[in-house]
VOPAGU-2260 file (C-alpha; in pm, 1 decimal, decimal comma):
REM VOPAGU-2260
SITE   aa  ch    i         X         Y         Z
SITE  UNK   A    0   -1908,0    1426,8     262,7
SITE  UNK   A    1   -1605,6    1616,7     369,4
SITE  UNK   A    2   -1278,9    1451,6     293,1
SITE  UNK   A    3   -1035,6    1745,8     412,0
SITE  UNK   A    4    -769,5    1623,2     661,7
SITE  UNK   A    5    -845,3    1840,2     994,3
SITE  UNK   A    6    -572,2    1964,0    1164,3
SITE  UNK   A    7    -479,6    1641,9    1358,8
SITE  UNK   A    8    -451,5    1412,9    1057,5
SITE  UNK   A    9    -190,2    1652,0     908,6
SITE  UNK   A   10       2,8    1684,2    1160,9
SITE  UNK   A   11      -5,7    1272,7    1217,4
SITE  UNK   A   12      48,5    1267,7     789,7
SITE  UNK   A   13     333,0    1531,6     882,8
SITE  UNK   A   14     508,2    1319,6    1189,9
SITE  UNK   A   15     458,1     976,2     986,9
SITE  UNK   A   16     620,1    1137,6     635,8
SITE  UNK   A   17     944,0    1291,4     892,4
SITE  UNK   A   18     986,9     973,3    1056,0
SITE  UNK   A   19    1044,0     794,6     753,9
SITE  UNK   A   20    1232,8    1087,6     590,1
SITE  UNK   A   21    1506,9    1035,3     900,0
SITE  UNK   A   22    1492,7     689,4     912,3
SITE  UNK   A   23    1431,3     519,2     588,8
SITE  UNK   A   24    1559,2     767,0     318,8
SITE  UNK   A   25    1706,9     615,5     -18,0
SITE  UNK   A   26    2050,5     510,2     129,0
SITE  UNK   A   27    1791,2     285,0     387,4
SITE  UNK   A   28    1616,0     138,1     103,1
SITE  UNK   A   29    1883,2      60,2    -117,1
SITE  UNK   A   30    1998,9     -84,0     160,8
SITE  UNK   A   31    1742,8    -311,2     231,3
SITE  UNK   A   32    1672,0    -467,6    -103,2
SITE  UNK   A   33    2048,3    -618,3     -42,7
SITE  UNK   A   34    2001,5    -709,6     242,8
SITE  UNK   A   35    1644,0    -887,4     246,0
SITE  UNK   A   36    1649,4    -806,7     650,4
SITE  UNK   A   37    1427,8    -595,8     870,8
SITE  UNK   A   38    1533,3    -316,5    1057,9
SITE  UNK   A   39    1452,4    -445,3    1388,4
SITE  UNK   A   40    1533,9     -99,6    1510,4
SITE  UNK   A   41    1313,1      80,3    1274,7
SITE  UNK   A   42    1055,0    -161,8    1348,9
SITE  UNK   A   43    1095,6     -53,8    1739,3
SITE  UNK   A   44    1047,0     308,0    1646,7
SITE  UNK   A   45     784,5     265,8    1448,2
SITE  UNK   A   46     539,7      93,4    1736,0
SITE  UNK   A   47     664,0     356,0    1952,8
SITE  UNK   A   48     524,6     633,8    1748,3
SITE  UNK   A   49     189,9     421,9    1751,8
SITE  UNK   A   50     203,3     278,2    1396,9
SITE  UNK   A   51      85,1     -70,1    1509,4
SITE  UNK   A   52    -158,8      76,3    1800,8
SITE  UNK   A   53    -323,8     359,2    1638,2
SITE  UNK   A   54    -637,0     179,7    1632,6
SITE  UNK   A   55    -599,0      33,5    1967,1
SITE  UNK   A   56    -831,8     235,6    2226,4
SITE  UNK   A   57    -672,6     433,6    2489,0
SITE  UNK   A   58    -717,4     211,1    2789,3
SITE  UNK   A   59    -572,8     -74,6    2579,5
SITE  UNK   A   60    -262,1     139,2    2553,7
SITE  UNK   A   61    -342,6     254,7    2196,9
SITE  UNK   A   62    -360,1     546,9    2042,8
SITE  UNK   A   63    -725,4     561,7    2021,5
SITE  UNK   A   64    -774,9     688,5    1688,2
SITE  UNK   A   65   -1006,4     511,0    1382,7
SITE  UNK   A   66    -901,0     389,4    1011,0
SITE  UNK   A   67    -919,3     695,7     839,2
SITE  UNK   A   68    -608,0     784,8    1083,1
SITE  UNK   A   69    -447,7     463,9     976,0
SITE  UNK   A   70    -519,0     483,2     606,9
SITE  UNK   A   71    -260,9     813,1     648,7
SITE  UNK   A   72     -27,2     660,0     756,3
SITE  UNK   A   73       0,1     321,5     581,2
SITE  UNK   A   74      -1,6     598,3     288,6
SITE  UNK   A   75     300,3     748,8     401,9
SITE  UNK   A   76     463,8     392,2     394,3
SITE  UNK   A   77     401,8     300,7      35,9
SITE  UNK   A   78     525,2     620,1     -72,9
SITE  UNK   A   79     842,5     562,6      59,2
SITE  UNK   A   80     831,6     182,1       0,9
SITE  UNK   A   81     890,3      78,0     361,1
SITE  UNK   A   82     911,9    -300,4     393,6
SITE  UNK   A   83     804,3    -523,5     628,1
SITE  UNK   A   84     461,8    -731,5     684,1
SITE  UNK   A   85     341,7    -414,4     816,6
SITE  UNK   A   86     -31,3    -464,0     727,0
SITE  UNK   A   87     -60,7    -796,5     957,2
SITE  UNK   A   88     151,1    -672,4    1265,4
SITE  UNK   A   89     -50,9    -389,3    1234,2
SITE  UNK   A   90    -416,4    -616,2    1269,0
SITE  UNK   A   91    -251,1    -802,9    1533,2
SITE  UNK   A   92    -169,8    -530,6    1743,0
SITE  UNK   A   93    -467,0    -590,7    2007,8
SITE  UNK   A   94    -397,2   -1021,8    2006,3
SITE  UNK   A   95     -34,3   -1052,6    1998,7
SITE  UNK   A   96     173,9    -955,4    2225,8
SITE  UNK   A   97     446,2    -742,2    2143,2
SITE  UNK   A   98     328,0    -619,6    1813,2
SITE  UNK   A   99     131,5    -300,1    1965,3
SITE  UNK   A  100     552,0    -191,2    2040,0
SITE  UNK   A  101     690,9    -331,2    1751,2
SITE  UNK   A  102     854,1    -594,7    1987,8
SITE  UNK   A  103     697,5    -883,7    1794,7
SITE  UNK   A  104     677,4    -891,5    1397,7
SITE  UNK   A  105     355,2   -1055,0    1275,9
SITE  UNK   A  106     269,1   -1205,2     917,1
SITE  UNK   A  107     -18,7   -1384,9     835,3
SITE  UNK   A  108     -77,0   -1627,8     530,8
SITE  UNK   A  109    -278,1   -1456,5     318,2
SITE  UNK   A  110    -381,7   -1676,4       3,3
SITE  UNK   A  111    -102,5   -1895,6    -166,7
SITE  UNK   A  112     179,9   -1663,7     -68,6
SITE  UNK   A  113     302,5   -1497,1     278,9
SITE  UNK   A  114     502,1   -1209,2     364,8
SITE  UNK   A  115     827,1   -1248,3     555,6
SITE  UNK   A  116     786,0   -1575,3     679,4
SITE  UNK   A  117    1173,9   -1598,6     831,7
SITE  UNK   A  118    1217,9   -1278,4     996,3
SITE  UNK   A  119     866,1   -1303,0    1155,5
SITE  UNK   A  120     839,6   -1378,7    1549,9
SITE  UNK   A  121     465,6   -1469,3    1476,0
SITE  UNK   A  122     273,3   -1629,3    1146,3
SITE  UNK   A  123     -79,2   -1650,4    1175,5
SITE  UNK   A  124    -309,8   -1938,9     978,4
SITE  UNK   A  125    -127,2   -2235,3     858,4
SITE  UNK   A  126     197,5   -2214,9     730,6
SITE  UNK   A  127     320,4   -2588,7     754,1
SITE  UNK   A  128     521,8   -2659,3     456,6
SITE  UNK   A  129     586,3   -2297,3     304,4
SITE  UNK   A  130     860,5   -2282,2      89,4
SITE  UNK   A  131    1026,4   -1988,8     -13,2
SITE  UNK   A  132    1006,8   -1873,1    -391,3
SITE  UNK   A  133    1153,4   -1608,0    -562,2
SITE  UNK   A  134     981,2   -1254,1    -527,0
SITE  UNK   A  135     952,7   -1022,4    -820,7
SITE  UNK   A  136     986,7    -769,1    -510,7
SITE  UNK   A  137    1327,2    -790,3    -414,7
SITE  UNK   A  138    1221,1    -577,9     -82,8
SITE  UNK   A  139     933,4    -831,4     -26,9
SITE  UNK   A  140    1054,1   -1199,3      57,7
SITE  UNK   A  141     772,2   -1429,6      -3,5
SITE  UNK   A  142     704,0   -1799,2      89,6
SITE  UNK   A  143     421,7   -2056,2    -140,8
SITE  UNK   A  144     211,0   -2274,5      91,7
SITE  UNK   A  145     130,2   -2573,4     -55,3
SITE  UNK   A  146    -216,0   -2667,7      47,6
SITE  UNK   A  147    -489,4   -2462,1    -113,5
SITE  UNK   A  148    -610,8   -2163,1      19,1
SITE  UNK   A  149    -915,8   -2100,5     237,8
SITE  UNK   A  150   -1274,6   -1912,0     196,6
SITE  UNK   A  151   -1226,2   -1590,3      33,9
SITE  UNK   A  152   -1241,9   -1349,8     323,2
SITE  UNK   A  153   -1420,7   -1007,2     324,2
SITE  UNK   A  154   -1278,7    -712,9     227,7
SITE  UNK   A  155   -1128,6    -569,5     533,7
SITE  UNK   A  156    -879,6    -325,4     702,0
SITE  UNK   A  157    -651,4    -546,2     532,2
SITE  UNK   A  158    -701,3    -508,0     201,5
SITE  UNK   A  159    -748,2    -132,3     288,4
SITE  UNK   A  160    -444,9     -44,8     431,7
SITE  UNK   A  161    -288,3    -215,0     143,0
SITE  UNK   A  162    -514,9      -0,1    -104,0
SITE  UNK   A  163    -331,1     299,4     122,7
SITE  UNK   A  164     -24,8     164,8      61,1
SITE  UNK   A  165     -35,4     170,0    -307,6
SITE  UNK   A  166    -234,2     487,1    -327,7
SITE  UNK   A  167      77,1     635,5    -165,5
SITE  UNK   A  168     348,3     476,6    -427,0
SITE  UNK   A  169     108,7     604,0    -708,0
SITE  UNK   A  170     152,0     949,3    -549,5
SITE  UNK   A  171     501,3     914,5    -503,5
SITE  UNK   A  172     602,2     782,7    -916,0
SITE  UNK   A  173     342,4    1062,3   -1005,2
SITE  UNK   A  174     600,4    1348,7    -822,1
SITE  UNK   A  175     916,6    1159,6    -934,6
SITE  UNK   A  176     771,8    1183,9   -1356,6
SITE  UNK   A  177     698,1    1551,8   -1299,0
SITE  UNK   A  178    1012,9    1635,5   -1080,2
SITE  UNK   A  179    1229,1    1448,7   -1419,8
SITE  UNK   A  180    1001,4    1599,9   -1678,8
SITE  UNK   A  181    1098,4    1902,5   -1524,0
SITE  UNK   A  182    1450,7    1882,8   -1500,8
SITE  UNK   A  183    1510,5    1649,3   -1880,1
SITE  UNK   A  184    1568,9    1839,0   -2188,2
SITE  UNK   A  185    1580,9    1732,8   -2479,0
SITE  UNK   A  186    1582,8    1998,0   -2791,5
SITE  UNK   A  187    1670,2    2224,6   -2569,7
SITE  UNK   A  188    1341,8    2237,8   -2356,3
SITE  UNK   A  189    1211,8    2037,8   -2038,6
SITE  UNK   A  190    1038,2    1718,1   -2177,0
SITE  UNK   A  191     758,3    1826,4   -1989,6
SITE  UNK   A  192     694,4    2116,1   -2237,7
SITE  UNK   A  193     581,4    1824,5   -2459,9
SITE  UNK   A  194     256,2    1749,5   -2471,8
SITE  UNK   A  195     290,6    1342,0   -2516,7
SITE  UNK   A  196     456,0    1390,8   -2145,8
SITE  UNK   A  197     251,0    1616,5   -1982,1
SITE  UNK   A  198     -37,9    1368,5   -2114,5
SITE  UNK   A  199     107,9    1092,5   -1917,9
SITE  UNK   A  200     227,4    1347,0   -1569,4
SITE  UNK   A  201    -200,0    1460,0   -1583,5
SITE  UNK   A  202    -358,4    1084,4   -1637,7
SITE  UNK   A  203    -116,6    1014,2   -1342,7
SITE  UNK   A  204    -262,2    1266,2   -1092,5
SITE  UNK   A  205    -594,5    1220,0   -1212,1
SITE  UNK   A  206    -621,3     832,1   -1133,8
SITE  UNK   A  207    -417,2     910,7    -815,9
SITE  UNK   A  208    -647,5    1175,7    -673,0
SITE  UNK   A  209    -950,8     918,8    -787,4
SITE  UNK   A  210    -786,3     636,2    -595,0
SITE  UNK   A  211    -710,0     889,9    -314,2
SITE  UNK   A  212   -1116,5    1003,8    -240,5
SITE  UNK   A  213   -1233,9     637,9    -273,4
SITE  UNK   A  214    -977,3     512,7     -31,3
SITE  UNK   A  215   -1033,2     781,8     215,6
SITE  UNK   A  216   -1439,7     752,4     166,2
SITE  UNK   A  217   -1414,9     322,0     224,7
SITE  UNK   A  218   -1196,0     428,2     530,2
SITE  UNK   A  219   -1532,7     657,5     630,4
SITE  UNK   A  220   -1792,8     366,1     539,3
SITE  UNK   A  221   -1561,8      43,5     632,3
SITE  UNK   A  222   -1784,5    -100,9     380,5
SITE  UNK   A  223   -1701,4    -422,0     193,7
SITE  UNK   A  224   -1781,8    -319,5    -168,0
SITE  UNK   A  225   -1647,6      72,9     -98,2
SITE  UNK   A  226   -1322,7    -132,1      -9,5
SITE  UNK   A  227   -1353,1    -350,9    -289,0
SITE  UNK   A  228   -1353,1     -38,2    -535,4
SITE  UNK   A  229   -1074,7     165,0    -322,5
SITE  UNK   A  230    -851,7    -161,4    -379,7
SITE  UNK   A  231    -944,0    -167,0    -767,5
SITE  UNK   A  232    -880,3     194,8    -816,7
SITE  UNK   A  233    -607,2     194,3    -619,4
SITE  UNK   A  234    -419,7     -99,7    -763,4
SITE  UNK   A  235    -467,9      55,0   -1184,1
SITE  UNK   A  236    -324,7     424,2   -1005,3
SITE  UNK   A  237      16,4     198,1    -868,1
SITE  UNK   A  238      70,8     -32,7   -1122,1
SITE  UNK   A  239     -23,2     234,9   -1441,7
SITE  UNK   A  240     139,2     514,6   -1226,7
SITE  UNK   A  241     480,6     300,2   -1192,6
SITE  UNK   A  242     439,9     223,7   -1598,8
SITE  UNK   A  243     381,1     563,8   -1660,5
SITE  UNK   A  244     682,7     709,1   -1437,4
SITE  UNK   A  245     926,4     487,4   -1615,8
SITE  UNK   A  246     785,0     585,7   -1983,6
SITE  UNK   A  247     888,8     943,0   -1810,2
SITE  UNK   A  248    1196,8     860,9   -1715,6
SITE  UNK   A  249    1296,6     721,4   -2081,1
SITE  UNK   A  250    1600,7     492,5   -2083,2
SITE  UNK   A  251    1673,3     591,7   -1731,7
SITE  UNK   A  252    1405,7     407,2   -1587,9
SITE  UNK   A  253    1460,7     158,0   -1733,0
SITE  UNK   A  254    1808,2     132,6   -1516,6
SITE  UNK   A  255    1881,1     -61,6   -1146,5
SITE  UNK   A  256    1990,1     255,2   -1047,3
SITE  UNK   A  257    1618,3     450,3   -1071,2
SITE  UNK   A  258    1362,5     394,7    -793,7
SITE  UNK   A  259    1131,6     341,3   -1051,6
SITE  UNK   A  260    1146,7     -22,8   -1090,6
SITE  UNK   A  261    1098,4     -43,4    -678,5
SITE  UNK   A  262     771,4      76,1    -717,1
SITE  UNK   A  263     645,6    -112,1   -1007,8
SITE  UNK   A  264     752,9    -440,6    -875,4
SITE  UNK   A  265     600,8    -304,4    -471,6
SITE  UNK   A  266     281,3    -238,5    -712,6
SITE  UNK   A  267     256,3    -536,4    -899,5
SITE  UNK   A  268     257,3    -783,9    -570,9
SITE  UNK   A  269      13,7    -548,8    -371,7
SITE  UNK   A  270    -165,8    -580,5    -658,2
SITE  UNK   A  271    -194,8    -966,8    -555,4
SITE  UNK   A  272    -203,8    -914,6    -151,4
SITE  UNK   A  273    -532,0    -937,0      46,1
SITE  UNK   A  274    -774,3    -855,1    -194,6
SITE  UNK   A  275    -660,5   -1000,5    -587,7
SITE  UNK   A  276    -821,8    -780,7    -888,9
SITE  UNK   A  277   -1044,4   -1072,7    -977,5
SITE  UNK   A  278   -1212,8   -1090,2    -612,4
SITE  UNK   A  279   -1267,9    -765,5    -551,9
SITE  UNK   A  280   -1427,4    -734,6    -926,9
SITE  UNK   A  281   -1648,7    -984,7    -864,5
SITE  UNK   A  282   -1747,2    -800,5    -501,3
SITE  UNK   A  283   -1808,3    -466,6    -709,0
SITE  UNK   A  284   -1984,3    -669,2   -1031,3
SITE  UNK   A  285   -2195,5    -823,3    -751,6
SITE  UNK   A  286   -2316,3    -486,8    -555,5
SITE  UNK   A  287   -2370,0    -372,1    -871,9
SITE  UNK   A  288   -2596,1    -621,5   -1014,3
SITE  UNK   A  289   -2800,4    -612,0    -657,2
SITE  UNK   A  290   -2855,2    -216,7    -717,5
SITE  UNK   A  291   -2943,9    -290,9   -1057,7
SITE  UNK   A  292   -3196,8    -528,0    -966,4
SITE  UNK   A  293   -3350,9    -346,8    -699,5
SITE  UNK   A  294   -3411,1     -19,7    -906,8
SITE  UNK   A  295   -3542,5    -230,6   -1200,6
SITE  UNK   A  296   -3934,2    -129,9   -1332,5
SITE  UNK   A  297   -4163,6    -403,5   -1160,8
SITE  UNK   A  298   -3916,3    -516,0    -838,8
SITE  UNK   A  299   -4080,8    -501,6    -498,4
């Protein structure tokens, strides 16, 4: 299976990564985690460049175009750590009215927790007596529901585009450790001419171009246990990548000043969103355990 962008996904990859280069660059984001606001505005331009509608057909005033288009760029907005409950505005494009535009901001209680709760026009599923709670993402605000949660739902487009979203963070720390290994010296030589660093800059690409081919093939298959695995792999490449980054970055990173703790903190909640670690191992364990099964000696 082919997994090469054609010439239409780059350019939308492209558009998507220029967008958010003129409109949320770092002054925009370290503007937001003070302000714990959405840019309404932003949120405006973003429907009108089809980010909510991709997936809506044509007819439906959509752009017409399938998840592995939407994968890209929900990619494109975890590497540059764009808030917003931009995962359920974007599912609710084709019932809600006004999120297709980016009129209407959507968020949906997902689990225990949900996203933006105060500066969303809509909240799907119950939200009756959320209370807000502190959020170890300071560009996230979050709100605890205090009734249990539901069924465990299927992996989805959901937990997908959230896999995207932390595939493109892991991508993003991985350039930021090599861009500062670069540039750091220390005994009068880059630190990446050490081999303890360019240990950690390789294990970095390599679990983010890992996570990168199983999101892209789950976005191919829309398959439940493909997603499962895409959220998994994507998840470790976030979270380790973030870890990793910092460990790069030495005392820097360590700082309020360096991005890095943005993207560890976006990686550890993700981490938690639509589909938990311990649900989507169980989907995987489960598939796996059915193969095993059916390919055992003596099995009809």
């Amino acid at each position: 299976m082919d997994f090469r962008l054609n010439d239409d996904q780059r350019a939308l990859r492209t558009g998507v990564r220029d967008l958010l280069a003129r409109r949320f660059d770092r002054e925009a984001l370290r503007a937001s985690v003070g302000s714990g606001a959405l840019d309404r505005a932003l949120w405006r331009e973003l429907g009108a460049a089809g980010f909510f509608a991709l997936r809506l057909p044509e007819e439906d005033g959509g752009v017409g175009l399938g998840l592995p288009e939407a994968v890209l760029l929900f990619e494109e907005a975890g590497r540059a750590l764009l808030p917003g409950p931009l995962v359920a505005t974007h599912l609710a494009a084709g019932s809600v009215p006004g999120a297709a535009d980016g009129e209407t901001v959507v968020t949906t209680a997902d689990g225990p927790l949900v996203e933006w709760l105060a500066e969303a026009d809509v909240a799907q599923g119950d939200v009756s007596g959320a209370v807000p709670v502190r959020s170890v993402d300071p560009l996230t605000p979050l709100h605890r529901l205090p009734h249990a949660r539901g069924p465990a739902r299927p992996p989805g487009a959901g937990a997908l585009l959230t896999a995207a979203e932390q595939l493109g963070s892991a991508a993003r720390t991985t350039d930021m450790a090599v861009a500062y290994a670069r540039e750091r010296e220390q005994f009068g030589r880059p630190i990446g001419a050490f081999q303890a660093v360019k240990q950690l800059c390789a294990g970095m690409l390599v679990r983010v171009e890992v996570a990168r081919a199983a999101v892209y093939a789950a976005a191919v298959t829309e398959d439940p246990v493909d997603i499962a695995a895409a959220k998994l792999l994507a998840d470790e490449a976030a979270v380790r990548g973030a870890r990793d980054c910092l460990q790069v970055h030495g005392g820097m990173g360590f700082t309020w000043e360096a991005d890095v703790h943005l993207h560890l903190k976006r990686a550890w909640l993700r981490a938690e969103r639509w589909l938990p670690a311990a649900r989507a191992e169980e989907i995987a364990a489960a598939a796996l355990l059915e193969t095993s099964v059916e390919t055992s000696p003596g099995t009809s």
